[in-house]
PDB file of N, CA, C and O in Angstrom:
ATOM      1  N   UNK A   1      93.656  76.514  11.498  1.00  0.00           N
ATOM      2  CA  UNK A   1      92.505  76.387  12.365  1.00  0.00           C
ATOM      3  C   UNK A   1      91.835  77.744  12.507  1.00  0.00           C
ATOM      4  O   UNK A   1      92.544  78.643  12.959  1.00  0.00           O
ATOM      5  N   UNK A   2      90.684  78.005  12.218  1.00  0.00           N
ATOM      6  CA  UNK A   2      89.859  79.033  12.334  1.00  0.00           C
ATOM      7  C   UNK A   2      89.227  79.243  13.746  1.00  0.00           C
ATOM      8  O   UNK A   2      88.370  78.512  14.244  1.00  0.00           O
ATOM      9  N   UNK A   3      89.803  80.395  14.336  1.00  0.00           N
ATOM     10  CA  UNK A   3      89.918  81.173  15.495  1.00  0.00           C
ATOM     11  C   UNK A   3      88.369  81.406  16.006  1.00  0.00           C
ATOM     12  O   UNK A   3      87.816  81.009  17.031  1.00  0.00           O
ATOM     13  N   UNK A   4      87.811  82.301  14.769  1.00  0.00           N
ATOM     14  CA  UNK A   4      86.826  82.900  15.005  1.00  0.00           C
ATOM     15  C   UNK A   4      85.221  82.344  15.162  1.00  0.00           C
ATOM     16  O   UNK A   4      84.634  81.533  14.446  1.00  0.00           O
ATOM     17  N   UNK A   5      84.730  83.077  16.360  1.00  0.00           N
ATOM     18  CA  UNK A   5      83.278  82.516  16.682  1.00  0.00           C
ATOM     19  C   UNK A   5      81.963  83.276  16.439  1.00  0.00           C
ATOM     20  O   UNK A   5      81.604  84.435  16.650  1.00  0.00           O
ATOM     21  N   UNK A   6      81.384  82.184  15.916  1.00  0.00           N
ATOM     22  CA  UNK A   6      80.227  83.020  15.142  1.00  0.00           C
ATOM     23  C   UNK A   6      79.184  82.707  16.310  1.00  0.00           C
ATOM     24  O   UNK A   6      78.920  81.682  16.939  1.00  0.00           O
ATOM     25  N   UNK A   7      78.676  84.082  16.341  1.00  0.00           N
ATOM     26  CA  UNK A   7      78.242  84.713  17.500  1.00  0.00           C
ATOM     27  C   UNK A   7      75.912  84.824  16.899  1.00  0.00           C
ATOM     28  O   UNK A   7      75.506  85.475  15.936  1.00  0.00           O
ATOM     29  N   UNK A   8      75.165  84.139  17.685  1.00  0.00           N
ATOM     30  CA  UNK A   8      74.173  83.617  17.017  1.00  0.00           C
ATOM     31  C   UNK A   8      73.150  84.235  17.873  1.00  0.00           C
ATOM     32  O   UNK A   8      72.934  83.659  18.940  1.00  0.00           O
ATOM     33  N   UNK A   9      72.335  85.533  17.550  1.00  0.00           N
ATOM     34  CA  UNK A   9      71.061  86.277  18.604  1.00  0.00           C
ATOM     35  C   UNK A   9      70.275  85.631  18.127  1.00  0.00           C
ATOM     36  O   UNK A   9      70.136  85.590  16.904  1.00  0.00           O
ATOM     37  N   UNK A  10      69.441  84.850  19.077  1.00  0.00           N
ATOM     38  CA  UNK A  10      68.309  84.497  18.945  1.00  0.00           C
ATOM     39  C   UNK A  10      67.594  85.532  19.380  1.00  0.00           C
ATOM     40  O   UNK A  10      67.771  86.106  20.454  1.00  0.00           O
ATOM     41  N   UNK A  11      66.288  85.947  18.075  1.00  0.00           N
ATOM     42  CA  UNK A  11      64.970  87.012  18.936  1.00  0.00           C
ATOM     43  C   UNK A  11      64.028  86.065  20.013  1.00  0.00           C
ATOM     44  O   UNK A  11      63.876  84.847  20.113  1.00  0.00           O
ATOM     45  N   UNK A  12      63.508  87.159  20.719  1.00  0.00           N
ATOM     46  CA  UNK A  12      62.561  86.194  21.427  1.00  0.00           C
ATOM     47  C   UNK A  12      61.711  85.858  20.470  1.00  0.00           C
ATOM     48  O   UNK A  12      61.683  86.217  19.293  1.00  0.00           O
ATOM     49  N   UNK A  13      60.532  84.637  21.481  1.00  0.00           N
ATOM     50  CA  UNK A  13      60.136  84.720  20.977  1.00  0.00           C
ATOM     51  C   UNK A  13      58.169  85.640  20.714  1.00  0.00           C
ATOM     52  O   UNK A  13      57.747  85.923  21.835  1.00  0.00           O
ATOM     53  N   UNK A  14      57.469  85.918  19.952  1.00  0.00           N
ATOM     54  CA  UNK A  14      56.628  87.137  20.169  1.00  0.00           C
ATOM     55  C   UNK A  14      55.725  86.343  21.091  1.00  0.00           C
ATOM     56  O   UNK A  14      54.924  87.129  21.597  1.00  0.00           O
ATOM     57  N   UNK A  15      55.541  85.182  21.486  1.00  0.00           N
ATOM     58  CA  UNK A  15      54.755  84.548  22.775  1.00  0.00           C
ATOM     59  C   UNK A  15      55.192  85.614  24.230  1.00  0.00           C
ATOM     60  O   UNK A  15      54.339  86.310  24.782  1.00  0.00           O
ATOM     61  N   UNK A  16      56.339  85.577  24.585  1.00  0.00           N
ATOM     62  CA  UNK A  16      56.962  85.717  25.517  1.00  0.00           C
ATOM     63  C   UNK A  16      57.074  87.345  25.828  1.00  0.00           C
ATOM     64  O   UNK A  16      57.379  87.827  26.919  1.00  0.00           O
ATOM     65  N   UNK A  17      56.799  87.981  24.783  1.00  0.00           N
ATOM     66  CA  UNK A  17      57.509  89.794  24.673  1.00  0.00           C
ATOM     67  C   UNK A  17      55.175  89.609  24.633  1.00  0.00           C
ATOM     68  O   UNK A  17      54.498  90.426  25.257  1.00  0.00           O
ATOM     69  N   UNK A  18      54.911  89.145  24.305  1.00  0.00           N
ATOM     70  CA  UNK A  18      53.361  89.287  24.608  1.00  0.00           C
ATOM     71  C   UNK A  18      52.899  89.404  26.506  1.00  0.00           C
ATOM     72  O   UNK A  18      52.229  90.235  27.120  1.00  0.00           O
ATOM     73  N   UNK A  19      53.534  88.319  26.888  1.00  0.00           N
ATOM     74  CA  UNK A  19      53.353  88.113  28.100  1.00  0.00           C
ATOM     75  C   UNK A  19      53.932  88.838  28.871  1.00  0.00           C
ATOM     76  O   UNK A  19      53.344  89.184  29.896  1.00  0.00           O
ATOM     77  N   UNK A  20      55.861  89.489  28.492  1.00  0.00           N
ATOM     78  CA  UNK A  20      56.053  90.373  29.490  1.00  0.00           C
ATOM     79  C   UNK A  20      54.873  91.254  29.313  1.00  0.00           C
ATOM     80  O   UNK A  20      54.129  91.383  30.286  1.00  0.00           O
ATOM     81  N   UNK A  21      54.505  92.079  27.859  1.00  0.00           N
ATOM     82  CA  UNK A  21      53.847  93.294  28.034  1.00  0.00           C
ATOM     83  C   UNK A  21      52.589  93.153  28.816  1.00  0.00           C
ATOM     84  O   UNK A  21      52.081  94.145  29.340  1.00  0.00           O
ATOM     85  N   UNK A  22      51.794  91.370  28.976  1.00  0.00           N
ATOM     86  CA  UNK A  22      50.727  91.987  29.822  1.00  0.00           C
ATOM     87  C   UNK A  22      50.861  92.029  31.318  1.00  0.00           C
ATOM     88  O   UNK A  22      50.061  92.334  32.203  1.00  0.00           O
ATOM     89  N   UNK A  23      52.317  91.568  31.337  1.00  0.00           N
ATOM     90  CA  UNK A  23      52.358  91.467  33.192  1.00  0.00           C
ATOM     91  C   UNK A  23      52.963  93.210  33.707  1.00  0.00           C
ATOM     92  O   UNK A  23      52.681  93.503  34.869  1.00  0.00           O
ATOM     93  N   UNK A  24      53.785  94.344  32.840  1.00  0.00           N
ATOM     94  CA  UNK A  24      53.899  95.358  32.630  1.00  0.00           C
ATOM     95  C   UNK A  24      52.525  95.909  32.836  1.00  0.00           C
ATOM     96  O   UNK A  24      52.085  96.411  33.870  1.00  0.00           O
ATOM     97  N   UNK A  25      51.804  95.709  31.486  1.00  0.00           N
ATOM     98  CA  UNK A  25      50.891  96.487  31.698  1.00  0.00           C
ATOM     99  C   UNK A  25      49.462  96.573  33.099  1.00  0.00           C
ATOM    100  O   UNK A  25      48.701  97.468  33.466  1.00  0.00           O
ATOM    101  N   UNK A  26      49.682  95.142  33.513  1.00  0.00           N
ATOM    102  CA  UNK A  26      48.821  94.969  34.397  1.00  0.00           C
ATOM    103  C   UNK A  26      49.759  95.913  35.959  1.00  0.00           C
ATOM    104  O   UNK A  26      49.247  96.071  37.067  1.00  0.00           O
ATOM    105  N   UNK A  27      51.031  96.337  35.582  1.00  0.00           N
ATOM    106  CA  UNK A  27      51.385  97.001  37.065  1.00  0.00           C
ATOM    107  C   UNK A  27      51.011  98.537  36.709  1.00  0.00           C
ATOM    108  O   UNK A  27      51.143  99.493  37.474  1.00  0.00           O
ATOM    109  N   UNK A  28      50.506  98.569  35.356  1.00  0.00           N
ATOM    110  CA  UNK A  28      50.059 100.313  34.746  1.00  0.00           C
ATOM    111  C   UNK A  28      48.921 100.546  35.314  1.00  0.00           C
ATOM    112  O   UNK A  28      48.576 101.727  35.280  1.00  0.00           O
ATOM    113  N   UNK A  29      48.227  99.827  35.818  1.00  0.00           N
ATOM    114  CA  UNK A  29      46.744  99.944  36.516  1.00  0.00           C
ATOM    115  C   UNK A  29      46.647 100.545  37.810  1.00  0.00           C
ATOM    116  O   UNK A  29      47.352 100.064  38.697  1.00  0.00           O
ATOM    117  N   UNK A  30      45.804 101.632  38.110  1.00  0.00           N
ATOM    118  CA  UNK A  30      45.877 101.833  39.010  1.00  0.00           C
ATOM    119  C   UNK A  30      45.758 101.871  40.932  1.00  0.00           C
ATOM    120  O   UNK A  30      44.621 102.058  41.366  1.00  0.00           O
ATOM    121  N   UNK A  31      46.571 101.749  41.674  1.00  0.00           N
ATOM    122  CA  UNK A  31      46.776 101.573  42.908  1.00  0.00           C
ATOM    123  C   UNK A  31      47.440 100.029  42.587  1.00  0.00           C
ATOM    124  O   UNK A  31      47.441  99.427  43.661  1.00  0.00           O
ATOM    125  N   UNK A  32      47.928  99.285  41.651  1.00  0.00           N
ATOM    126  CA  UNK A  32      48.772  98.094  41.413  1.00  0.00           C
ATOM    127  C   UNK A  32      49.929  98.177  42.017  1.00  0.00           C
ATOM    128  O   UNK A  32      50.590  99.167  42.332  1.00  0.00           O
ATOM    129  N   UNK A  33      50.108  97.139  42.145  1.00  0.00           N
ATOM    130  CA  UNK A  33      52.265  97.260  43.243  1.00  0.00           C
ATOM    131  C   UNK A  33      52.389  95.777  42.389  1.00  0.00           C
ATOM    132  O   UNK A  33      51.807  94.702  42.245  1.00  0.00           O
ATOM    133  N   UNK A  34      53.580  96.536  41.937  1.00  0.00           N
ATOM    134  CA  UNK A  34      54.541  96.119  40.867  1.00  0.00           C
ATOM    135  C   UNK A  34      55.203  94.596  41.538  1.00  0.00           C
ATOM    136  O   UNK A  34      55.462  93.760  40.672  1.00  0.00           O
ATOM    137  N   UNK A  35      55.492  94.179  42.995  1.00  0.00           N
ATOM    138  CA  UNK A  35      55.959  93.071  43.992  1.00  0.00           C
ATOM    139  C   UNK A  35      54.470  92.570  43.928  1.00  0.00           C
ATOM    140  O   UNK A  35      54.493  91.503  43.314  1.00  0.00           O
ATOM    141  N   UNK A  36      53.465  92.816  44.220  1.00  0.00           N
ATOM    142  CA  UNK A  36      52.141  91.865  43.612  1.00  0.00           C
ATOM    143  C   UNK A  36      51.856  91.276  42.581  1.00  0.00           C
ATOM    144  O   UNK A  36      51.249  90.211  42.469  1.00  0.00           O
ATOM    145  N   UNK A  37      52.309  91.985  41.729  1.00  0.00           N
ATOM    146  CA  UNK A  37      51.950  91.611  40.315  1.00  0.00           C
ATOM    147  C   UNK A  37      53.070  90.369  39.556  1.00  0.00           C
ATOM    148  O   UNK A  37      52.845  89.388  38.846  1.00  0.00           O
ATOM    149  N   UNK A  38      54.575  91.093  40.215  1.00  0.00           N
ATOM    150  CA  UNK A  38      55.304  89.861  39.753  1.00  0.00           C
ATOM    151  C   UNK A  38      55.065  88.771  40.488  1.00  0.00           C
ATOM    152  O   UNK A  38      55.013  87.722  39.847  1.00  0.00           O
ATOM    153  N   UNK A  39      54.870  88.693  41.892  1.00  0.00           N
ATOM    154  CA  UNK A  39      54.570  87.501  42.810  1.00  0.00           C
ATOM    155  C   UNK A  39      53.577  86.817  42.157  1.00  0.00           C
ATOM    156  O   UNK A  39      53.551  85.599  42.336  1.00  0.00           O
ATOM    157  N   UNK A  40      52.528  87.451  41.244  1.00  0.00           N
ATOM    158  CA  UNK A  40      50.752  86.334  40.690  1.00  0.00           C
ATOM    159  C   UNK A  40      51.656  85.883  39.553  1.00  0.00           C
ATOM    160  O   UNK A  40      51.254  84.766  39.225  1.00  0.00           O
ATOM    161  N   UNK A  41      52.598  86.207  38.870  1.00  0.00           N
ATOM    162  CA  UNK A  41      53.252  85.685  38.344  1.00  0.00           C
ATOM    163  C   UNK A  41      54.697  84.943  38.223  1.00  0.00           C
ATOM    164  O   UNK A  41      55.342  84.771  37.189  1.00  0.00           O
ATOM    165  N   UNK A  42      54.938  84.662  39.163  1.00  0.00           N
ATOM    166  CA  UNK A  42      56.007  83.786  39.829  1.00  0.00           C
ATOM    167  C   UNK A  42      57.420  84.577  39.034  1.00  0.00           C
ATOM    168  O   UNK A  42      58.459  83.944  38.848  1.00  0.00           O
ATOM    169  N   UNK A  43      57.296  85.717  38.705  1.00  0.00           N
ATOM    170  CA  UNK A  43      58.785  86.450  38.326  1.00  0.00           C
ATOM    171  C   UNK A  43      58.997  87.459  39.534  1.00  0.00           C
ATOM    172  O   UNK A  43      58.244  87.783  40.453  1.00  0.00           O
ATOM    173  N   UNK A  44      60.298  87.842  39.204  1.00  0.00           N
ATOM    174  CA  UNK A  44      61.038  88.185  40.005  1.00  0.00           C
ATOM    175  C   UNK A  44      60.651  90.194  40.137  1.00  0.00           C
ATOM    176  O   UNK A  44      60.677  90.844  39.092  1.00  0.00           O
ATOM    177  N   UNK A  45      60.425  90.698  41.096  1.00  0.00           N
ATOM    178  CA  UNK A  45      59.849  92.162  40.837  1.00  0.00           C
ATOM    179  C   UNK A  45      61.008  92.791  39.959  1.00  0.00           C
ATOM    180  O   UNK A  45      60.712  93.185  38.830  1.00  0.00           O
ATOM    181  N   UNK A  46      62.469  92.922  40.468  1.00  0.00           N
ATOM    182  CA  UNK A  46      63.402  93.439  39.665  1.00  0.00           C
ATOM    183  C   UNK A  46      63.228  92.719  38.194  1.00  0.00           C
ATOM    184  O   UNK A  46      64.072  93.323  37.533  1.00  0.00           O
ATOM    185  N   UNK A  47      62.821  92.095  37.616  1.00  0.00           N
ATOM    186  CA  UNK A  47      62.910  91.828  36.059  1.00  0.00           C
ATOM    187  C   UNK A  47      61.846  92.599  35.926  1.00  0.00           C
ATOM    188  O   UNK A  47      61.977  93.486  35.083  1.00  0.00           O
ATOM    189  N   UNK A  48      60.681  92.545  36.565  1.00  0.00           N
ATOM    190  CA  UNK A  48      59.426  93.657  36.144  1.00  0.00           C
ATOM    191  C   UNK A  48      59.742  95.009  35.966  1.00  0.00           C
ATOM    192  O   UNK A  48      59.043  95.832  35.375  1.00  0.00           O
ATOM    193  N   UNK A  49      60.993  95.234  36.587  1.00  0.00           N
ATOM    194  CA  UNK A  49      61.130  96.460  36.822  1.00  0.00           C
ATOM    195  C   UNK A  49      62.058  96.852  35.730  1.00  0.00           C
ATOM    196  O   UNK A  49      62.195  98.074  35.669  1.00  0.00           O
ATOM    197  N   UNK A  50      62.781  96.133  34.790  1.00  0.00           N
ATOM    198  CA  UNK A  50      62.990  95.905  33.968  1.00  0.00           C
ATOM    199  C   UNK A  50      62.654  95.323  32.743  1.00  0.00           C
ATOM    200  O   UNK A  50      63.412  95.066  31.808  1.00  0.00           O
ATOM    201  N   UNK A  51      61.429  95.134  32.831  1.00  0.00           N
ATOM    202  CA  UNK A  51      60.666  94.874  31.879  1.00  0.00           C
ATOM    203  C   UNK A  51      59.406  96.382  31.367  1.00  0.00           C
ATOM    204  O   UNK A  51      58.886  96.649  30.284  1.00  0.00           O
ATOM    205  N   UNK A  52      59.309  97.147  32.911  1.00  0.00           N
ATOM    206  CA  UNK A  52      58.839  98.181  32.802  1.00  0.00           C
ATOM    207  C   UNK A  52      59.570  99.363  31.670  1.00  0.00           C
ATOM    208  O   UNK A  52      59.182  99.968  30.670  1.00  0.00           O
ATOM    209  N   UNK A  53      60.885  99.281  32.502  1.00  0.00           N
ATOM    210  CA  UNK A  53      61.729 100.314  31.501  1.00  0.00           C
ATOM    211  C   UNK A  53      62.564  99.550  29.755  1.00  0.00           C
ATOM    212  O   UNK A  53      63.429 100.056  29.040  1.00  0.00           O
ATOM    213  N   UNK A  54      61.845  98.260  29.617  1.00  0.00           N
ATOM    214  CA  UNK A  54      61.863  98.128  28.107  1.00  0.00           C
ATOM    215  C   UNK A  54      60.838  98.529  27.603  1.00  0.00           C
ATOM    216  O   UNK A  54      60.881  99.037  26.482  1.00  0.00           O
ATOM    217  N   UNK A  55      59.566  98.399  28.344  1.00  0.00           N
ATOM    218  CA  UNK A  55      58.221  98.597  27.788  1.00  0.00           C
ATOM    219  C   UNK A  55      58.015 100.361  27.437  1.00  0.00           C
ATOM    220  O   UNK A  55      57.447 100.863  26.468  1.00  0.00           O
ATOM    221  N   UNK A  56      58.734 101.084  28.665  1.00  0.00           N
ATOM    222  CA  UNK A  56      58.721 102.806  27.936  1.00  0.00           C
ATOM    223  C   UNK A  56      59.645 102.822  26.741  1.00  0.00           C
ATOM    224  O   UNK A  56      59.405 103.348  25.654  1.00  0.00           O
ATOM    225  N   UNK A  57      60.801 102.132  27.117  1.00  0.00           N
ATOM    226  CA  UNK A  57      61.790 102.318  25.828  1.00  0.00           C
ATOM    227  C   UNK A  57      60.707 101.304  23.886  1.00  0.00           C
ATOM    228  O   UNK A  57      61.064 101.223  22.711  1.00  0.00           O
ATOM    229  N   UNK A  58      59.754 100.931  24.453  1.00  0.00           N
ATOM    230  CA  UNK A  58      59.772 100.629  23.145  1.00  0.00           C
ATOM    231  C   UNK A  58      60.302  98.950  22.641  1.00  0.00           C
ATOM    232  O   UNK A  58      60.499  98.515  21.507  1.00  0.00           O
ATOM    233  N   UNK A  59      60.410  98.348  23.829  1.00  0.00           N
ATOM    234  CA  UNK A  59      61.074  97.444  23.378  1.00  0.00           C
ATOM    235  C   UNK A  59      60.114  95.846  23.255  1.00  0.00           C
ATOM    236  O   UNK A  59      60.465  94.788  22.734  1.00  0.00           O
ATOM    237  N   UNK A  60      59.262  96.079  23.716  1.00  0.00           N
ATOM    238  CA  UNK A  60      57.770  95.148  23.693  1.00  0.00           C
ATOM    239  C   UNK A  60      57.363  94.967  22.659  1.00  0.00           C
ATOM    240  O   UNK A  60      56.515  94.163  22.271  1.00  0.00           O
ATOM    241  N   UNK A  61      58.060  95.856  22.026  1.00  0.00           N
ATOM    242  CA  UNK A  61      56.463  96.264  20.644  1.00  0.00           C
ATOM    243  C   UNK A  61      56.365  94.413  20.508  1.00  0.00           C
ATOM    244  O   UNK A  61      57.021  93.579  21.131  1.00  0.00           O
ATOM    245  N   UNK A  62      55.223  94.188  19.385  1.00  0.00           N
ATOM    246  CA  UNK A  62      54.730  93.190  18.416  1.00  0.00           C
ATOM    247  C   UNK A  62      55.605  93.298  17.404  1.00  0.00           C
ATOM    248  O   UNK A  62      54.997  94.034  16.627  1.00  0.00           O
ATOM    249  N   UNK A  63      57.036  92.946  16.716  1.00  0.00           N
ATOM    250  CA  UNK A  63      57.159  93.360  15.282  1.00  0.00           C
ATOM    251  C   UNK A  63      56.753  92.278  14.552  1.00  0.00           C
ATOM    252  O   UNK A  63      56.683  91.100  14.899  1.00  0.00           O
ATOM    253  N   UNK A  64      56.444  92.889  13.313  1.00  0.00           N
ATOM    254  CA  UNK A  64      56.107  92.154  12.471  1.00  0.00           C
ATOM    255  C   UNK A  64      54.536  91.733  12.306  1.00  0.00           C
ATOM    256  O   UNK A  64      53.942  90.828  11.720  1.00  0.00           O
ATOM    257  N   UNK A  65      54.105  93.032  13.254  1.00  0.00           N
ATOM    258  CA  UNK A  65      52.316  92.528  13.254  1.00  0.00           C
ATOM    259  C   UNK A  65      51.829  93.189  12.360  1.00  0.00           C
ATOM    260  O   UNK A  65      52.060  94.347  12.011  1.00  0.00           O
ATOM    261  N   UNK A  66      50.860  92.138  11.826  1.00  0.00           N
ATOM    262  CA  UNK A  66      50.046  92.522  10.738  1.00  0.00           C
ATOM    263  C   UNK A  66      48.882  93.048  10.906  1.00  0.00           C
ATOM    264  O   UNK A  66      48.055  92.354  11.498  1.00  0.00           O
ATOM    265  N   UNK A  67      48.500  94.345  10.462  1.00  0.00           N
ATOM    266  CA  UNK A  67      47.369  95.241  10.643  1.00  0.00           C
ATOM    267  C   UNK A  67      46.057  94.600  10.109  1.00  0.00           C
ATOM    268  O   UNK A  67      44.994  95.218  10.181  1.00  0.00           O
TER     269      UNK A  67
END
């Protein structure tokens, strides 16, 4: 009997890494509060706030977009 489990990452998908980046970028605006912005969008401020520090790290990008 084979033990081992194959372990399966789904990427997001680029709908969704679109939408965090515009709810991010809409708290980049200025005099914005980051608890406003997730509230017009029914998420939670701590995921914004974590969505903020993927968005410096780079982690939003578009891959795979075509120029």
């Amino acid at each position: 009997m084979d033990t081992s489990e194959r372990i399966v990452v789904k990427r997001e998908p680029r709908k969704r890494r679109a939408e965090k980046r515009r709810i991010v970028e809409q708290t980049l605006e200025p005099d914005a509060s980051e608890t406003k912005v997730a509230r017009a969008h029914g998420v939670n401020a701590n995921q914004v706030f974590a969505w903020r520090r993927q968005y410096r790290q780079g982690l939003l990008e578009m891959s795979g977009k075509k120029r």
